[in-house]
Gaussian input, Z-matrix of N, CA and C with variables (Angstrom, degrees):
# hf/3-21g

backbone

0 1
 N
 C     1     B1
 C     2     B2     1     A1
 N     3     B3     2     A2     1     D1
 C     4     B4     3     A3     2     D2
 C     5     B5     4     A4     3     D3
 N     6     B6     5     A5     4     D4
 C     7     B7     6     A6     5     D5
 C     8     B8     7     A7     6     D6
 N     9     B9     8     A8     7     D7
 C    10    B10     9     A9     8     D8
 C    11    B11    10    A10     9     D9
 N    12    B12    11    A11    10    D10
 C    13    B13    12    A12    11    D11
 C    14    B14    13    A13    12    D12
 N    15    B15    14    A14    13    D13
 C    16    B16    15    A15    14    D14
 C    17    B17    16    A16    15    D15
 N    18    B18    17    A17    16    D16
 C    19    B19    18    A18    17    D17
 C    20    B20    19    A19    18    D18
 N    21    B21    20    A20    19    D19
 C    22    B22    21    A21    20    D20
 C    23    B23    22    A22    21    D21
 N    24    B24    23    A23    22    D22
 C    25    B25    24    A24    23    D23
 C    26    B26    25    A25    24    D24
 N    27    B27    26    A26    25    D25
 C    28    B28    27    A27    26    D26
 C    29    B29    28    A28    27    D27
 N    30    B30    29    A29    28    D28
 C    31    B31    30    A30    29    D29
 C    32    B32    31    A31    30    D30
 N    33    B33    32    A32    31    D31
 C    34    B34    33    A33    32    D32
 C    35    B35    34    A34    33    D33
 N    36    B36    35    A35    34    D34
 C    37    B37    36    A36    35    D35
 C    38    B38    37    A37    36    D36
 N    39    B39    38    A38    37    D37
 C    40    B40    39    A39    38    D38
 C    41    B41    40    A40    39    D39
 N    42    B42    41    A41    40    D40
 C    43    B43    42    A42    41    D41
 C    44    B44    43    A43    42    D42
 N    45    B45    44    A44    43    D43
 C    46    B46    45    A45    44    D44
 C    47    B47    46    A46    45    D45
 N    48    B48    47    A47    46    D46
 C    49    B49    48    A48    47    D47
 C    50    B50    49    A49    48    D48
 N    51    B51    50    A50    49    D49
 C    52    B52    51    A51    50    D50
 C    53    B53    52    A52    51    D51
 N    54    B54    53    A53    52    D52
 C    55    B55    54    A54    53    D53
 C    56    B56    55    A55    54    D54
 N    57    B57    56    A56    55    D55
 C    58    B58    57    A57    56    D56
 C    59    B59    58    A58    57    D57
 N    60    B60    59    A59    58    D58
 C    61    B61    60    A60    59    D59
 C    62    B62    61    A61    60    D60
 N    63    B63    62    A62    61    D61
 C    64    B64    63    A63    62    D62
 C    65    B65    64    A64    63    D63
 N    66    B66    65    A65    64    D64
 C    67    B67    66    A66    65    D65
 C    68    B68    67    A67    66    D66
 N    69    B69    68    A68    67    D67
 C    70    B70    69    A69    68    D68
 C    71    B71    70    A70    69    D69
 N    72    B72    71    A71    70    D70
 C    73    B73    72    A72    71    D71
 C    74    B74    73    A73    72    D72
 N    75    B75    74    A74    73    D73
 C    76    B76    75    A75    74    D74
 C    77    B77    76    A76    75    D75
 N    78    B78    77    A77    76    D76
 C    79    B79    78    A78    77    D77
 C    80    B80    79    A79    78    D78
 N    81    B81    80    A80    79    D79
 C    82    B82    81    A81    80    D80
 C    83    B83    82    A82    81    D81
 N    84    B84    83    A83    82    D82
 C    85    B85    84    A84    83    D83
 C    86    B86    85    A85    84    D84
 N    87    B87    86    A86    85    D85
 C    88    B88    87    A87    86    D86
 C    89    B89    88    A88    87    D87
 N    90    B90    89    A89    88    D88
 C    91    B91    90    A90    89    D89
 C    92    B92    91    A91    90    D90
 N    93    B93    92    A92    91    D91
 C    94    B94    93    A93    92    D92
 C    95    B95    94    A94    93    D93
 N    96    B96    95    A95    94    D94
 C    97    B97    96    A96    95    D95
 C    98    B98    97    A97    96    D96
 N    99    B99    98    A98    97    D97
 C   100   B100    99    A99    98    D98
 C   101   B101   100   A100    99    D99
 N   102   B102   101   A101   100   D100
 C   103   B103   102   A102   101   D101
 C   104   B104   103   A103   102   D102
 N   105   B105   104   A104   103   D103
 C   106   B106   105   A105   104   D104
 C   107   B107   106   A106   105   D105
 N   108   B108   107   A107   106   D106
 C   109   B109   108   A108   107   D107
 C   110   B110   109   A109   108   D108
 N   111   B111   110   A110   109   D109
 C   112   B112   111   A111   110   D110
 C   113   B113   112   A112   111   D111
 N   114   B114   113   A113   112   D112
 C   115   B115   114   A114   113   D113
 C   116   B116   115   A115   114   D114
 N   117   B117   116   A116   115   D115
 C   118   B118   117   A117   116   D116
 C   119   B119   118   A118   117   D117
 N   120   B120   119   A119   118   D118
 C   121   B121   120   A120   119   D119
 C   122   B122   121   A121   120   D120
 N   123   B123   122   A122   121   D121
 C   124   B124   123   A123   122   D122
 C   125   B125   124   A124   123   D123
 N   126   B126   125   A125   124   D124
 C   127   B127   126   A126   125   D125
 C   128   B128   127   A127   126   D126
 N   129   B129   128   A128   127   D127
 C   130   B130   129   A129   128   D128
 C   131   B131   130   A130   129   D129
 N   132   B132   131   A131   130   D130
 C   133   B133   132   A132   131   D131
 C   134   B134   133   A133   132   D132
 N   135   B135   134   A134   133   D133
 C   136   B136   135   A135   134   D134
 C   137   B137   136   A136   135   D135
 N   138   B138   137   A137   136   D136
 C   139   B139   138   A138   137   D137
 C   140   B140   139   A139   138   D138
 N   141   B141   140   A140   139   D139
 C   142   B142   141   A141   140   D140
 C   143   B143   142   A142   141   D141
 N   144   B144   143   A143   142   D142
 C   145   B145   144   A144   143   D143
 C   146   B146   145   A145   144   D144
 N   147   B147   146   A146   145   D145
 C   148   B148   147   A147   146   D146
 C   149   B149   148   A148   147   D147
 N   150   B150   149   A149   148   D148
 C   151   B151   150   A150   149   D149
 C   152   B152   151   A151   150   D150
 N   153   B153   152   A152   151   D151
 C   154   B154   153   A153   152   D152
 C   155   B155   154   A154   153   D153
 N   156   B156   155   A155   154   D154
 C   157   B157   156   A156   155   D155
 C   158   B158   157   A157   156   D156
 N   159   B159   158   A158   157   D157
 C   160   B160   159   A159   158   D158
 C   161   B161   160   A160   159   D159
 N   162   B162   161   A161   160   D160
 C   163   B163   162   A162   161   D161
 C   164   B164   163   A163   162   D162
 N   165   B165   164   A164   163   D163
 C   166   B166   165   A165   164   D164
 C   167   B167   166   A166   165   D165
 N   168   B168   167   A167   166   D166
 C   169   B169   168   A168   167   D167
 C   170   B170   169   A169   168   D168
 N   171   B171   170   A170   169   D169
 C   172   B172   171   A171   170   D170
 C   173   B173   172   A172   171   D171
 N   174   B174   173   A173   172   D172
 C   175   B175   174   A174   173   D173
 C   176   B176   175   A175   174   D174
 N   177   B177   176   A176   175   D175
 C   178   B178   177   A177   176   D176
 C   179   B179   178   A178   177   D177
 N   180   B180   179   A179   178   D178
 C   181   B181   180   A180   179   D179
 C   182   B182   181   A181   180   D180
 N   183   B183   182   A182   181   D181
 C   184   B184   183   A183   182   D182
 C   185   B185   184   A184   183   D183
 N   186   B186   185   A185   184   D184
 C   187   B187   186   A186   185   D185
 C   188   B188   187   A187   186   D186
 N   189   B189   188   A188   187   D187
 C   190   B190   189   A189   188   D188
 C   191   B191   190   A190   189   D189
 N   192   B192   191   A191   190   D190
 C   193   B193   192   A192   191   D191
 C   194   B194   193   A193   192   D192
 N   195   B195   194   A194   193   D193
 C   196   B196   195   A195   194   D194
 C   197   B197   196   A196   195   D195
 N   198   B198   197   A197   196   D196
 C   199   B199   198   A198   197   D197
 C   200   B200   199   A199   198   D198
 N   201   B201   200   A200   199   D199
 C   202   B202   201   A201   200   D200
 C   203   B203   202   A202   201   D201
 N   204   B204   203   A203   202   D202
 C   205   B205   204   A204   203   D203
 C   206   B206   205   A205   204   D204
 N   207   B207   206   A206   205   D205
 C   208   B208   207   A207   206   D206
 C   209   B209   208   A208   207   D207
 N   210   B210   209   A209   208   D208
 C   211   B211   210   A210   209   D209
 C   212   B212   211   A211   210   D210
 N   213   B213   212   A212   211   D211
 C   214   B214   213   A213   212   D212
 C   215   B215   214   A214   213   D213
 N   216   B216   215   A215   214   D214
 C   217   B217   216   A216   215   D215
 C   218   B218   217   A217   216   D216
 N   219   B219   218   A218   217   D217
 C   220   B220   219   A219   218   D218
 C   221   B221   220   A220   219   D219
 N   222   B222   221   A221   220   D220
 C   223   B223   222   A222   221   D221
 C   224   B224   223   A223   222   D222
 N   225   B225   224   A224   223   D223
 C   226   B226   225   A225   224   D224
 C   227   B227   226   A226   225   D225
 N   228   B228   227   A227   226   D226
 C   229   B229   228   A228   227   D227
 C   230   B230   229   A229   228   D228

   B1=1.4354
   B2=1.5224
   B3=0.9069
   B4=1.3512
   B5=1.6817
   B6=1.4704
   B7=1.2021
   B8=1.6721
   B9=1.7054
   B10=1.3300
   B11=1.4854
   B12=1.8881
   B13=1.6872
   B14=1.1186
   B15=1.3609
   B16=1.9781
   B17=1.4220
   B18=1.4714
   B19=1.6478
   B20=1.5901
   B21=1.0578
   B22=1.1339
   B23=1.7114
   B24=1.4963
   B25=1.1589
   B26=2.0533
   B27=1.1662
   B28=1.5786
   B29=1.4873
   B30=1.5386
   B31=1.3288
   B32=1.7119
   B33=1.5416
   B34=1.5799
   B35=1.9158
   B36=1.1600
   B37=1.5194
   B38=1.2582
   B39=1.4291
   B40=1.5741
   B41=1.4889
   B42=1.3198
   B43=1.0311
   B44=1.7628
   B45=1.4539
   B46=1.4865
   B47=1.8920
   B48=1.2269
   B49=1.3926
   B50=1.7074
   B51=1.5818
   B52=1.4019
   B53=1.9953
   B54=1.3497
   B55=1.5806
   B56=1.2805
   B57=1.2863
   B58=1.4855
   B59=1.1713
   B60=1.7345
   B61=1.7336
   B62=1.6480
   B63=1.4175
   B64=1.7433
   B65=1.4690
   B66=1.3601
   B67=1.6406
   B68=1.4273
   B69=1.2596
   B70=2.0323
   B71=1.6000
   B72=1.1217
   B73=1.5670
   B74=1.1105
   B75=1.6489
   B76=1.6139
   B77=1.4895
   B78=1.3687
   B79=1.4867
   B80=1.4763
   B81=1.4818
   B82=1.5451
   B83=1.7983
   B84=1.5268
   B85=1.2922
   B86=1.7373
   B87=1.1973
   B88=1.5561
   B89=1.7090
   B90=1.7236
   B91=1.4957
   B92=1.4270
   B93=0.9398
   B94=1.6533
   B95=2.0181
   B96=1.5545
   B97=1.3923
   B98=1.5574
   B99=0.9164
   B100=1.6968
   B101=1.1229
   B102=1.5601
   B103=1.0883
   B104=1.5098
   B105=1.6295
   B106=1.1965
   B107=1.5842
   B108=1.2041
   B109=1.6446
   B110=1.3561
   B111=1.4638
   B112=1.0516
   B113=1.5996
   B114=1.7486
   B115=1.9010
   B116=1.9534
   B117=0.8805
   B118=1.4757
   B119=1.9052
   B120=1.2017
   B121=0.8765
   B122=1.3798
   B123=1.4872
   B124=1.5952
   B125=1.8039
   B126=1.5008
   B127=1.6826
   B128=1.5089
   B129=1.5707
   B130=1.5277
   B131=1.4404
   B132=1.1052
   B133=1.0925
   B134=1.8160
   B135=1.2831
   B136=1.4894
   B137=1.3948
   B138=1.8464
   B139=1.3775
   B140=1.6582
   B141=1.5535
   B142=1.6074
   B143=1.7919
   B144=0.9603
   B145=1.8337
   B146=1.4067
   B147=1.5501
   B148=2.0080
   B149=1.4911
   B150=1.5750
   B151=1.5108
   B152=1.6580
   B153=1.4205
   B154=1.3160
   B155=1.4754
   B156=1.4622
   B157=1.4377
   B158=1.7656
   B159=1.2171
   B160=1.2108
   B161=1.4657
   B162=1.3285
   B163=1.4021
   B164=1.6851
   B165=1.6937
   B166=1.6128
   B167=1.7837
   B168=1.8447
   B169=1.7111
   B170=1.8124
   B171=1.4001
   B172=1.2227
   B173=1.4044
   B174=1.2190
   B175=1.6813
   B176=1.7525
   B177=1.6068
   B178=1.1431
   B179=1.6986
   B180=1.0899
   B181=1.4611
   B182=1.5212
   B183=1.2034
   B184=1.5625
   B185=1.8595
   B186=1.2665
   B187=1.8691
   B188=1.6559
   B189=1.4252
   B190=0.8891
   B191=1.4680
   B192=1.5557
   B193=1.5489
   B194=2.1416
   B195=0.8403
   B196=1.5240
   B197=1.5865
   B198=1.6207
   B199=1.6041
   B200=1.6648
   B201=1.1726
   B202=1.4394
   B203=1.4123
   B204=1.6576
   B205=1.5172
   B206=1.7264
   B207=1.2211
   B208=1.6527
   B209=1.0094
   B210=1.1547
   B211=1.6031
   B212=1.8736
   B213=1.0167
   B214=1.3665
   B215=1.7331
   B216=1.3739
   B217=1.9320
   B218=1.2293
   B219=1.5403
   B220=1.2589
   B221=1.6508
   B222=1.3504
   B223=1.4385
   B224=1.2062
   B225=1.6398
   B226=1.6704
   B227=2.0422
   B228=1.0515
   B229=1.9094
   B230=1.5740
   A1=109.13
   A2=124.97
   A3=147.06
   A4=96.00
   A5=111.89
   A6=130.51
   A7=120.24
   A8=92.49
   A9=95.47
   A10=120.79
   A11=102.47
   A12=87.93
   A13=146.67
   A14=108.67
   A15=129.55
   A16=94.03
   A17=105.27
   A18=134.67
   A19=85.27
   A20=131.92
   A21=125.40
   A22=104.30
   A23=126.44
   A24=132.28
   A25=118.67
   A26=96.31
   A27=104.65
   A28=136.48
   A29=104.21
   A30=91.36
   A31=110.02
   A32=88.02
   A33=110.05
   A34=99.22
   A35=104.43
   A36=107.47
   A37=141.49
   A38=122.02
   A39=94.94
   A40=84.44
   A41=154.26
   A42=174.19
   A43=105.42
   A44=115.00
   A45=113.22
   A46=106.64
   A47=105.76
   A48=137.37
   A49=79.84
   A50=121.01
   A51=133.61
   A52=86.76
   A53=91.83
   A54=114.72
   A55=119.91
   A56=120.29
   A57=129.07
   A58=111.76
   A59=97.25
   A60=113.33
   A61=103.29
   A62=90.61
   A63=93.64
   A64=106.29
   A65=106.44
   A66=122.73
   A67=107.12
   A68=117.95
   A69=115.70
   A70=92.80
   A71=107.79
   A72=122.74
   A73=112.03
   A74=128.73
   A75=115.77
   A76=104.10
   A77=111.60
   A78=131.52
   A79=133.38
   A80=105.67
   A81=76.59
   A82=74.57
   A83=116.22
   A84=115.91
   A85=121.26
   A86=115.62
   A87=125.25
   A88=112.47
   A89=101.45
   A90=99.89
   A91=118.82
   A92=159.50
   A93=133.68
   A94=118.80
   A95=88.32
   A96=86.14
   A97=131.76
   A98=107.35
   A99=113.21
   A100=120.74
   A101=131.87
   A102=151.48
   A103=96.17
   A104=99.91
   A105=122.72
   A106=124.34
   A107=109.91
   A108=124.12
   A109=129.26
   A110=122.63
   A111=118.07
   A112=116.47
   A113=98.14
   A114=60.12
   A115=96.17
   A116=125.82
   A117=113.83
   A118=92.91
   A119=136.17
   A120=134.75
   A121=133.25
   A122=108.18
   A123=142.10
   A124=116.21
   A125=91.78
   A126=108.24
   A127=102.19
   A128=123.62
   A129=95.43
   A130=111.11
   A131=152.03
   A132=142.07
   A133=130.02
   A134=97.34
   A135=115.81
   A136=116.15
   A137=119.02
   A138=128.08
   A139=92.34
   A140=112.24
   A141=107.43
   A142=100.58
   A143=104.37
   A144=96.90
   A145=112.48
   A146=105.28
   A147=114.25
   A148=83.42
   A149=145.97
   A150=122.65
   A151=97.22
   A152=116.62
   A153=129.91
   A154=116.05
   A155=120.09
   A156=118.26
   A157=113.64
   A158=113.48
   A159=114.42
   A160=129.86
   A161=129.58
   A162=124.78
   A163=117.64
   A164=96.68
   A165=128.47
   A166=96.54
   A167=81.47
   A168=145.51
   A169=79.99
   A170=122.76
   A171=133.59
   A172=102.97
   A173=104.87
   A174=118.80
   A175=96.50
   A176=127.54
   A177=120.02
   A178=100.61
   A179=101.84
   A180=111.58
   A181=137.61
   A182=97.47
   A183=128.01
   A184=104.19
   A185=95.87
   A186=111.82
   A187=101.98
   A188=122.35
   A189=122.71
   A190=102.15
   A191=118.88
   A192=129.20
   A193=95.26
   A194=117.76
   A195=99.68
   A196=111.70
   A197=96.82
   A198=99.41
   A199=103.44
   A200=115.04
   A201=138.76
   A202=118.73
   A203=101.45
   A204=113.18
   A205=116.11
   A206=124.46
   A207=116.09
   A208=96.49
   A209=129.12
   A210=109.96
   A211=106.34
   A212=123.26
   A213=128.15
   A214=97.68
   A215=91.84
   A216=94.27
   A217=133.51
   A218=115.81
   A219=95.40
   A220=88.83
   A221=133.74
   A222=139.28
   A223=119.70
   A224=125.35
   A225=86.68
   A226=108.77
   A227=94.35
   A228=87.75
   A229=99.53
   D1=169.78
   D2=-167.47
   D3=-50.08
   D4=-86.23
   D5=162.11
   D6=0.43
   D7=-53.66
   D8=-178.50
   D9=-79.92
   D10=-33.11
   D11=157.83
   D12=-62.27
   D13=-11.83
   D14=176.58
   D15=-52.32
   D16=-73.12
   D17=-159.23
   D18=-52.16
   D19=-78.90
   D20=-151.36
   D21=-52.15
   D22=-69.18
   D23=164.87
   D24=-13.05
   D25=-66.55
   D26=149.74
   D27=-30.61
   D28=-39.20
   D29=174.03
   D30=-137.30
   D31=120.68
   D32=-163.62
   D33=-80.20
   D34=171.26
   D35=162.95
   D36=-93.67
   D37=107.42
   D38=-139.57
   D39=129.66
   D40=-75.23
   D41=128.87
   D42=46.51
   D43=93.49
   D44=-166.17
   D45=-87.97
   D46=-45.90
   D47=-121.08
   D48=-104.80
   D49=147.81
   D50=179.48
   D51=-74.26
   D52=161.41
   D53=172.83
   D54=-144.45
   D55=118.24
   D56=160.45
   D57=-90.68
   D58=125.48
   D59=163.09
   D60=-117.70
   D61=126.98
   D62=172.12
   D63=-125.46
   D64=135.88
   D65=-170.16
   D66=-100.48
   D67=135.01
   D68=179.62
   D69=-129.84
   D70=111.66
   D71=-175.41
   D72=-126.09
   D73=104.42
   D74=175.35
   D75=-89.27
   D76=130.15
   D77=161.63
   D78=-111.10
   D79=138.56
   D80=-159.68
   D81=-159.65
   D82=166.41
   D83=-176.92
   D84=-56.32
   D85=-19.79
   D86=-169.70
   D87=-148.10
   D88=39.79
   D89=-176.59
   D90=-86.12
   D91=-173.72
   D92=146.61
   D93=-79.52
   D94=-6.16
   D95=161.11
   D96=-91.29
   D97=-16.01
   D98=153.68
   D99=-85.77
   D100=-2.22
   D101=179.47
   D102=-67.42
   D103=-76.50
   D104=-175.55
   D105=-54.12
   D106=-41.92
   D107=154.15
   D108=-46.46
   D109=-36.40
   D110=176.26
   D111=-85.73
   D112=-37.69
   D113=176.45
   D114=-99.68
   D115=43.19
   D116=155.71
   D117=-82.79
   D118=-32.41
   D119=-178.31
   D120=-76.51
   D121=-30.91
   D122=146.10
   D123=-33.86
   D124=-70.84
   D125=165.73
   D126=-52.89
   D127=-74.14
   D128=-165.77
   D129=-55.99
   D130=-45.84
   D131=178.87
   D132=-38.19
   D133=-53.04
   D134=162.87
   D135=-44.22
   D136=-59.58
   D137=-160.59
   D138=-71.95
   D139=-30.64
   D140=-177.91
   D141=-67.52
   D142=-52.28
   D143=-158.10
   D144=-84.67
   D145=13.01
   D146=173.80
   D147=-87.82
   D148=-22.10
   D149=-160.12
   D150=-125.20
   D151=7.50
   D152=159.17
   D153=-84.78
   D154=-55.44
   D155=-153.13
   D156=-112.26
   D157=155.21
   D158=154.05
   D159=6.72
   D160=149.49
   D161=152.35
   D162=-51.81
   D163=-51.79
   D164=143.67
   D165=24.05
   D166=-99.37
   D167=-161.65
   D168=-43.41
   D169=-72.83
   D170=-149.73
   D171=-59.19
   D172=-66.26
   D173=-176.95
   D174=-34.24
   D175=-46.33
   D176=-147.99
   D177=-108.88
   D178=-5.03
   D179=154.39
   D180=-93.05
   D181=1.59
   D182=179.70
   D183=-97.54
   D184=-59.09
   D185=170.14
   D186=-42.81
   D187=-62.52
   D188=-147.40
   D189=-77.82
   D190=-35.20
   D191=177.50
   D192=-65.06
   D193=-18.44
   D194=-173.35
   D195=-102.06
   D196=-18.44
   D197=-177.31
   D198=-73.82
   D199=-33.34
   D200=170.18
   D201=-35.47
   D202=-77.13
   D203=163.53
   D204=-48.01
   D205=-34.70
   D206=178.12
   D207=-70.63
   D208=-42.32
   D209=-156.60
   D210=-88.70
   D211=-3.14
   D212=-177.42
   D213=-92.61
   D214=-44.40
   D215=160.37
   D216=-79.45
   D217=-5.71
   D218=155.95
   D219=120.30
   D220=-26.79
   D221=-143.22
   D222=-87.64
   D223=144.51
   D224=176.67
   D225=-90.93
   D226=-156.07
   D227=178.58
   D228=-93.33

């Protein structure tokens, strides 16, 4: 997630010295930042269970990622 690229960016190699990262995130039931959070969270989940599951699993995790996208666009199936 996002978050984690900050953090990472933050800490170089070589890196002696303590570091504060502070995150300001408004969330709210219909923000675009929970928007954006969920399927950043969606995706990791997916990229995890394409090297977990079945061909099966994939195919129907693929369906479900496209039925997803229409309907966020507006589309019917």
């Amino acid at each position: 997630m996002l978050e984690r690229q900050a953090l990472d960016r933050v800490h170089r190699i070589g890196q002696t010295r303590n570091v504060l990262a502070i995150c300001y995130v408004v969330i709210g039931p219909a923000s675009i930042e929970e928007y954006i959070r969920r399927k950043q969270t969606w995706k990791l989940n997916l990229l995890s269970a394409s090297f977990n599951e079945s061909t099966t699993g994939r195919a129907t995790a693929v369906k479900g990622m496209l039925e997803d996208l229409r309907n966020t666009l507006g589309q019917s199936s």
